[in-house]
DSSP file (Angstrom, degrees, kcal/mol; ACC not computed):
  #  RESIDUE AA STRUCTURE BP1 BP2  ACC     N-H-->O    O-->H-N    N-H-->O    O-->H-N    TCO  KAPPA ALPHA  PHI   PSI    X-CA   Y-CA   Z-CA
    1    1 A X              0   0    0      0, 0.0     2,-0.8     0, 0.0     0, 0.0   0.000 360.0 360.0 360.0 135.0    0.0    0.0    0.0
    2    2 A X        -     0   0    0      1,-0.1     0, 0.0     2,-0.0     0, 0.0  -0.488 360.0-176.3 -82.9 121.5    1.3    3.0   -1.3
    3    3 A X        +     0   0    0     -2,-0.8    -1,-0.1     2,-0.1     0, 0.0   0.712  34.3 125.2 -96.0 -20.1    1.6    5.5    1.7
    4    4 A X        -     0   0    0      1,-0.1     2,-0.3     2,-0.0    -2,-0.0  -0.114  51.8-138.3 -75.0 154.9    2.8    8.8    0.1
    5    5 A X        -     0   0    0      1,-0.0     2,-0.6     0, 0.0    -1,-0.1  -0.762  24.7-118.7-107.5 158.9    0.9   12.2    0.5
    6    6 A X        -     0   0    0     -2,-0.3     2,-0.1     4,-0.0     5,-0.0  -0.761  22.3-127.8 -80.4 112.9    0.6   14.3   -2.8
    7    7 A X     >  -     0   0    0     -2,-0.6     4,-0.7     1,-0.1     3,-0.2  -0.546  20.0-140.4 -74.2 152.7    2.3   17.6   -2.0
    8    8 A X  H  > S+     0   0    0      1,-0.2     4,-3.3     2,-0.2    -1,-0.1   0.736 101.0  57.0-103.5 -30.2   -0.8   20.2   -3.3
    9    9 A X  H  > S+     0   0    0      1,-0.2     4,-1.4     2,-0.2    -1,-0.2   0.844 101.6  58.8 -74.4 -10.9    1.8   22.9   -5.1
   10   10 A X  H  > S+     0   0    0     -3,-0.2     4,-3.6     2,-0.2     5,-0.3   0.857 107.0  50.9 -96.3 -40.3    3.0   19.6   -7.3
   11   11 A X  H  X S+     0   0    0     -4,-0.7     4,-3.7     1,-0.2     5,-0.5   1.000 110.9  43.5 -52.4 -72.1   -0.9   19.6   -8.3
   12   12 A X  H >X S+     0   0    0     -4,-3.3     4,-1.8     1,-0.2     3,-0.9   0.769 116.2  47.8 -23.9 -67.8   -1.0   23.2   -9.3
   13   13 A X  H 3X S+     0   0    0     -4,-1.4     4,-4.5     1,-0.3    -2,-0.2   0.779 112.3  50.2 -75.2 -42.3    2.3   23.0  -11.2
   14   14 A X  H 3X S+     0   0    0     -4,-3.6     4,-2.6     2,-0.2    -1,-0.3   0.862 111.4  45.8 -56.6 -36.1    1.2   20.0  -12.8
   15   15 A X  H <X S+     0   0    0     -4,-3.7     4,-2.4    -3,-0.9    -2,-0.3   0.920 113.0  53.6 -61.8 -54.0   -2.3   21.7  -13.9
   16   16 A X  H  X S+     0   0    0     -4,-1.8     4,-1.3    -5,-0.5    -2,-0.2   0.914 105.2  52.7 -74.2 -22.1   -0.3   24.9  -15.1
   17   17 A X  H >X S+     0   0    0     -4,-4.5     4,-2.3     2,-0.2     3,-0.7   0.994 108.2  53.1 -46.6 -66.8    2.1   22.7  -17.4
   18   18 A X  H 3X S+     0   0    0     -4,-2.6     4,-1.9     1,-0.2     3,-0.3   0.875 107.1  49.0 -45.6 -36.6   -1.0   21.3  -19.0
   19   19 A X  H 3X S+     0   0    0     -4,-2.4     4,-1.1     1,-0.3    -1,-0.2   0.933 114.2  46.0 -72.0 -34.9   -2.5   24.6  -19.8
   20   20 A X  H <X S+     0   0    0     -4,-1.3     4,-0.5    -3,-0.7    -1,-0.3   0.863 108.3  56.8 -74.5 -35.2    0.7   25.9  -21.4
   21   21 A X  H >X S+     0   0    0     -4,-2.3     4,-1.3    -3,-0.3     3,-0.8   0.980 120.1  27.6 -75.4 -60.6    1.0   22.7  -23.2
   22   22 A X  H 3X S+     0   0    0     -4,-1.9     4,-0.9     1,-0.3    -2,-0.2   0.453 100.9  72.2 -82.6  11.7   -2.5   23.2  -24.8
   23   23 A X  H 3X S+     0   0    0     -4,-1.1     4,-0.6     2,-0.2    -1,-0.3   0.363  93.7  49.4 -91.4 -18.2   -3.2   26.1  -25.1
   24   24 A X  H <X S+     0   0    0     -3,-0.8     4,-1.5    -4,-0.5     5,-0.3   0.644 109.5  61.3 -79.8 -27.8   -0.9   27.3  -27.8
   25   25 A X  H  X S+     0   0    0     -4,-1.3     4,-2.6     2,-0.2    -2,-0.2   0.906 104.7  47.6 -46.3 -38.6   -2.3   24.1  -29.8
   26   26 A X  H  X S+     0   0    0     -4,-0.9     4,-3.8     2,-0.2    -1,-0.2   0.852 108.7  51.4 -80.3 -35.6   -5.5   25.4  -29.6
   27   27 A X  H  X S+     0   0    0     -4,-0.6     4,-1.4     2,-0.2    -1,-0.2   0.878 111.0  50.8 -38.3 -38.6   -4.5   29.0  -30.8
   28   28 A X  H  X S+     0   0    0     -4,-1.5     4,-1.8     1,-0.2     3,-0.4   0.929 111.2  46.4-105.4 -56.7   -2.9   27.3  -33.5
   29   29 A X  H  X S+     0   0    0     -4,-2.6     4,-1.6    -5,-0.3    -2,-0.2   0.993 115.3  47.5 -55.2 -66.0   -6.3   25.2  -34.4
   30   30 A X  H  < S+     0   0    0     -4,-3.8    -2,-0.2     2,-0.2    -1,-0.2   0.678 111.4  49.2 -57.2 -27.9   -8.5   28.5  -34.1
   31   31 A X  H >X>S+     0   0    0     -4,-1.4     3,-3.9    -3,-0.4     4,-1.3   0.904 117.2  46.0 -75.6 -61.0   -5.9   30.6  -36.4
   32   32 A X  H 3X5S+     0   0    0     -4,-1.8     4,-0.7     1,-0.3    -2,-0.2   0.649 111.0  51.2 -46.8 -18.4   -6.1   27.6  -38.9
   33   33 A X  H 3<5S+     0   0    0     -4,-1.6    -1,-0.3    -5,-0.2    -2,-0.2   0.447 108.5  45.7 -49.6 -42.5   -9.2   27.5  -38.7
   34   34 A X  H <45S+     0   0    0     -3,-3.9    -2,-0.2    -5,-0.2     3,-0.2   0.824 118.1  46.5 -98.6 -56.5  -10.1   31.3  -39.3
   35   35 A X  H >X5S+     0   0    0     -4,-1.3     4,-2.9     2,-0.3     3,-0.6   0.722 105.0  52.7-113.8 -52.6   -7.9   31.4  -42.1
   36   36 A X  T 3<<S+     0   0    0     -4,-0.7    -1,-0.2    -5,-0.6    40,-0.2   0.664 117.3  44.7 -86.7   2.0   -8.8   28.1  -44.0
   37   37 A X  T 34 S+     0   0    0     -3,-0.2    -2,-0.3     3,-0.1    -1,-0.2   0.435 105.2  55.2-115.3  23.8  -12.6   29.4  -43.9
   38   38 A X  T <> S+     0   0    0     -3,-0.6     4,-2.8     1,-0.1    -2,-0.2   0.623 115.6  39.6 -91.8 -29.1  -11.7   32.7  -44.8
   39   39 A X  T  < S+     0   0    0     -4,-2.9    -1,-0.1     1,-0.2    40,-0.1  -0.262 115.6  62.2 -92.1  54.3   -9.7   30.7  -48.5
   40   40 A X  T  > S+     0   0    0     -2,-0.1     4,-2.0    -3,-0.1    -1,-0.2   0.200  96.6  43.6 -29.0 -72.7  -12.6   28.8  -48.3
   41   41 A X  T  4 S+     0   0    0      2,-0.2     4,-0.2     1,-0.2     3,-0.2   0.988 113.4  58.9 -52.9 -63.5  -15.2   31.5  -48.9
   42   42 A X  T >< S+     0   0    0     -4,-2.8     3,-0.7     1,-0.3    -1,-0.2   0.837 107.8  44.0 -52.9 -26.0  -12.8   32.9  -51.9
   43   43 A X  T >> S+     0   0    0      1,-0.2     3,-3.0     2,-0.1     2,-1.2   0.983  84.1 100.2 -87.8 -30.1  -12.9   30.0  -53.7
   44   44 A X  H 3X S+     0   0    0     -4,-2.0     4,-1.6     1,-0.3    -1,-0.2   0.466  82.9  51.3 -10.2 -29.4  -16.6   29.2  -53.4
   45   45 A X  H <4 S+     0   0    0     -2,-1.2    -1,-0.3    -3,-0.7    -2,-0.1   0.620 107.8  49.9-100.7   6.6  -17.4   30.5  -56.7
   46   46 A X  H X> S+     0   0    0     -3,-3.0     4,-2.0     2,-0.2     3,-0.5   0.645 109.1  49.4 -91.9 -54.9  -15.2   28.8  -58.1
   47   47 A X  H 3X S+     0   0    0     -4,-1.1     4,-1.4     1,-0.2     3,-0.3   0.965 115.0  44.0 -46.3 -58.1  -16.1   25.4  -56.5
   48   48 A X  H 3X S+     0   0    0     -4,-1.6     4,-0.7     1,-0.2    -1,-0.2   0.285 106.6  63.8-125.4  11.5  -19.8   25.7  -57.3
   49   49 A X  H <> S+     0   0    0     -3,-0.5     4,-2.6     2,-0.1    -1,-0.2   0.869 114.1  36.4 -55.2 -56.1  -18.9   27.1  -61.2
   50   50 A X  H  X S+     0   0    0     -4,-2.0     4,-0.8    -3,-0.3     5,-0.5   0.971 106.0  65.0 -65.7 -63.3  -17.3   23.6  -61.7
   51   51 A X  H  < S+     0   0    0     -4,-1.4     4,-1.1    -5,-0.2    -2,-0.1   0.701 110.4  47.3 -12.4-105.4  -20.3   21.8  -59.4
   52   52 A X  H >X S+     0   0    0     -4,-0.7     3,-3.4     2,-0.2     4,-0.7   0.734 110.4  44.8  20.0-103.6  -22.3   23.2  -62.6
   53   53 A X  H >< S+     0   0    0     -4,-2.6     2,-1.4     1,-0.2     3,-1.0   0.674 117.6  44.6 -44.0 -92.8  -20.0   22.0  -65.4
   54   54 A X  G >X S+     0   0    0     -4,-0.8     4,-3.3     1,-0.2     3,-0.8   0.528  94.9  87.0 -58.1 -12.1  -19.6   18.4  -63.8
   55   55 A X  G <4 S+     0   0    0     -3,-3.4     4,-0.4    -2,-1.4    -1,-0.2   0.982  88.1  54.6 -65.8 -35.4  -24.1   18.1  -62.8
   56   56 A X  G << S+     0   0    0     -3,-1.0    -1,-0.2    -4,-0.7    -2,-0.1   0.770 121.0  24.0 -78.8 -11.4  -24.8   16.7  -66.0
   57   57 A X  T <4 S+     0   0    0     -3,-0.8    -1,-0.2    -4,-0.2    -2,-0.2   0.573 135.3  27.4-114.7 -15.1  -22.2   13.8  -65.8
   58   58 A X    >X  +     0   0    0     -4,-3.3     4,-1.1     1,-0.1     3,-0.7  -0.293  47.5 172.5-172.5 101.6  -22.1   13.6  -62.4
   59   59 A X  H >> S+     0   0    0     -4,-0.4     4,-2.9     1,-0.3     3,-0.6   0.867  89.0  55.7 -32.1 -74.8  -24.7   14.5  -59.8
   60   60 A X  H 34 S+     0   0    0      1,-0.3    -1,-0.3     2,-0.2    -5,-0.1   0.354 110.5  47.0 -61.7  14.5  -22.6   13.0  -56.8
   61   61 A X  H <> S+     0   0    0     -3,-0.7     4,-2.4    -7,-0.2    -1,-0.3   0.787 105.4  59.9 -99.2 -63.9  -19.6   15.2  -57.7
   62   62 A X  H <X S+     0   0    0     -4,-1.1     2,-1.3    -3,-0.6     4,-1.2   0.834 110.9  34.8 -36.6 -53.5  -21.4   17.9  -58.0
   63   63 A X  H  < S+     0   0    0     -4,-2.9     2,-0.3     2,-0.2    -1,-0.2  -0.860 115.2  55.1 -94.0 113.0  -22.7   17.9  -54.7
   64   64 A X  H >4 S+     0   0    0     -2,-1.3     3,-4.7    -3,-0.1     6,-0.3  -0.609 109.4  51.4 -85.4 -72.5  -19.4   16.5  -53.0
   65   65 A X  H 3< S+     0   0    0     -4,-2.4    -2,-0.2    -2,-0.3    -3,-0.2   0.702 111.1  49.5 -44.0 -23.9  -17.7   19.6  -54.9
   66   66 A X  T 3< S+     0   0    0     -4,-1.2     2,-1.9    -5,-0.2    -1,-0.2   0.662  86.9 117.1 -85.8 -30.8  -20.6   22.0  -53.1
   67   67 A X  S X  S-     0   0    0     -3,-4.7     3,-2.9    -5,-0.2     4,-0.3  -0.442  72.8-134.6-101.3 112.6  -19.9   20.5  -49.8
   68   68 A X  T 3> S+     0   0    0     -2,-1.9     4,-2.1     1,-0.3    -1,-0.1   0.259 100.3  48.4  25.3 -69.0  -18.6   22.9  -47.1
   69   69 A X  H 3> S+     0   0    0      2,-0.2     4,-2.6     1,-0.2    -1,-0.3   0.932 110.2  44.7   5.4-103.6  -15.8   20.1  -46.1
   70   70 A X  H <> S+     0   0    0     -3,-2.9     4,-1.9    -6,-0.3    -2,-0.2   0.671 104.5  61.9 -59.4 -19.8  -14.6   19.4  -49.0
   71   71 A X  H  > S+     0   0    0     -4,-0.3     4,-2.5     2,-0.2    -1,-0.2   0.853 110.3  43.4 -88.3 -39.7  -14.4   22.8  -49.9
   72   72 A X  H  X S+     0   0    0     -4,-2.1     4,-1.9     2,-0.1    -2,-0.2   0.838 112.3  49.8 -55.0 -38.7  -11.9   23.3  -46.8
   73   73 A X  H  X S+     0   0    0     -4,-2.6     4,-4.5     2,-0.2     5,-0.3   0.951 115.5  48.3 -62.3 -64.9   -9.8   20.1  -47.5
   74   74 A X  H  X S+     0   0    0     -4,-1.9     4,-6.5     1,-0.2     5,-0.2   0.915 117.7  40.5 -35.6 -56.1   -9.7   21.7  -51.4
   75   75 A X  H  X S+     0   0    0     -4,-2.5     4,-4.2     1,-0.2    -1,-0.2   0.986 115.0  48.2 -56.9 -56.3   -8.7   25.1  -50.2
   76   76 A X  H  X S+     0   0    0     -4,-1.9     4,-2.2     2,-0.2    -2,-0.2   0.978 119.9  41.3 -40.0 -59.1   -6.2   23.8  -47.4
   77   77 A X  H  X S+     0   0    0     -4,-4.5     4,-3.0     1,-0.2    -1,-0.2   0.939 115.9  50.4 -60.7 -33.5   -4.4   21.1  -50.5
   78   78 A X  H  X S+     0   0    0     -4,-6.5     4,-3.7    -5,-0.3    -1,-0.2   0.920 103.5  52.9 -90.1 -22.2   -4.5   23.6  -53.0
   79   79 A X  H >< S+     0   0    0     -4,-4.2     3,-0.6    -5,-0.2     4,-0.3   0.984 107.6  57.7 -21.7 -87.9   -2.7   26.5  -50.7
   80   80 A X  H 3X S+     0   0    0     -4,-2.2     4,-1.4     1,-0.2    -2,-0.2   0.878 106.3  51.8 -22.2 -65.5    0.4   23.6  -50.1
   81   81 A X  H 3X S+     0   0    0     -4,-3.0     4,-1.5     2,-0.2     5,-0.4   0.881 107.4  47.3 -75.1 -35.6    0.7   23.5  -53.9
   82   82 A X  H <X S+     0   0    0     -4,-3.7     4,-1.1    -3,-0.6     3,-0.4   0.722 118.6  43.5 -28.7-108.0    1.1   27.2  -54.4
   83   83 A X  H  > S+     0   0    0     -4,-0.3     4,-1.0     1,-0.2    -2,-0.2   0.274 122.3  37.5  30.7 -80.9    3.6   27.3  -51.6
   84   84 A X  H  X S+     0   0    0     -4,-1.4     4,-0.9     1,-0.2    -1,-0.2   0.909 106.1  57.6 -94.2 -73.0    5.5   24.1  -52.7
   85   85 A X  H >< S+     0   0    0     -4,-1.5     3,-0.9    -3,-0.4    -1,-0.2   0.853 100.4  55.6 -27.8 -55.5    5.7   24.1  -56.7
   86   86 A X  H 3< S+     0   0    0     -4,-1.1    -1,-0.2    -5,-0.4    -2,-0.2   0.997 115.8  52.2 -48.1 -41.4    7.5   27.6  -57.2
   87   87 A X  H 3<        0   0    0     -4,-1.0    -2,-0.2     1,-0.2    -1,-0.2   0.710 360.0 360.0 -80.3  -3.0    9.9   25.7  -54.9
   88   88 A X    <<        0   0    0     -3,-0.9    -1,-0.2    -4,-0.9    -3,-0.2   0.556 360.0 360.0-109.4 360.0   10.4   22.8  -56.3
């Protein structure tokens, strides 16, 4: 039987490590966040141009391409390849 007392400032310290430890993560989620539905929104008319051209051969593209999601994932992948092509 384990007998040791928990000293109570080891509690705190341990509670203020965690907060420091998440708390920039979640910054970091909330800017990305902000920012890949603000290129999100820009491309939208662009997304639902194509949505258009692609309904008559394929419905379930169409709305795939339309959906909110996908439209984040799109924005997010196609950002990286700006970025990354000039450099390579």
């Amino acid at each position: 039987m384990n007998t040791e007392r928990v000293n109570p400032a080891q509690i705190g310290r341990t509670i203020l490590i965690g907060f420091f430890t998440v708390a920039p993560l979640w910054v970091t989620w909330l800017v990305f966040d902000f920012l890949l539905g603000i290129l999100a929104g820009m491309g939208a008319p662009l997304l639902r141009a194509a949505a258009r051209m692609v309904m008559p051969f394929s419905e379930t593209l169409a709305v795939w391409l339309l959906d909110s999601d996908f439209q984040v994932l799109d924005t997010g992948s196609m950002n990286c390849l700006k970025i990354m092509l000039p450099l390579w």
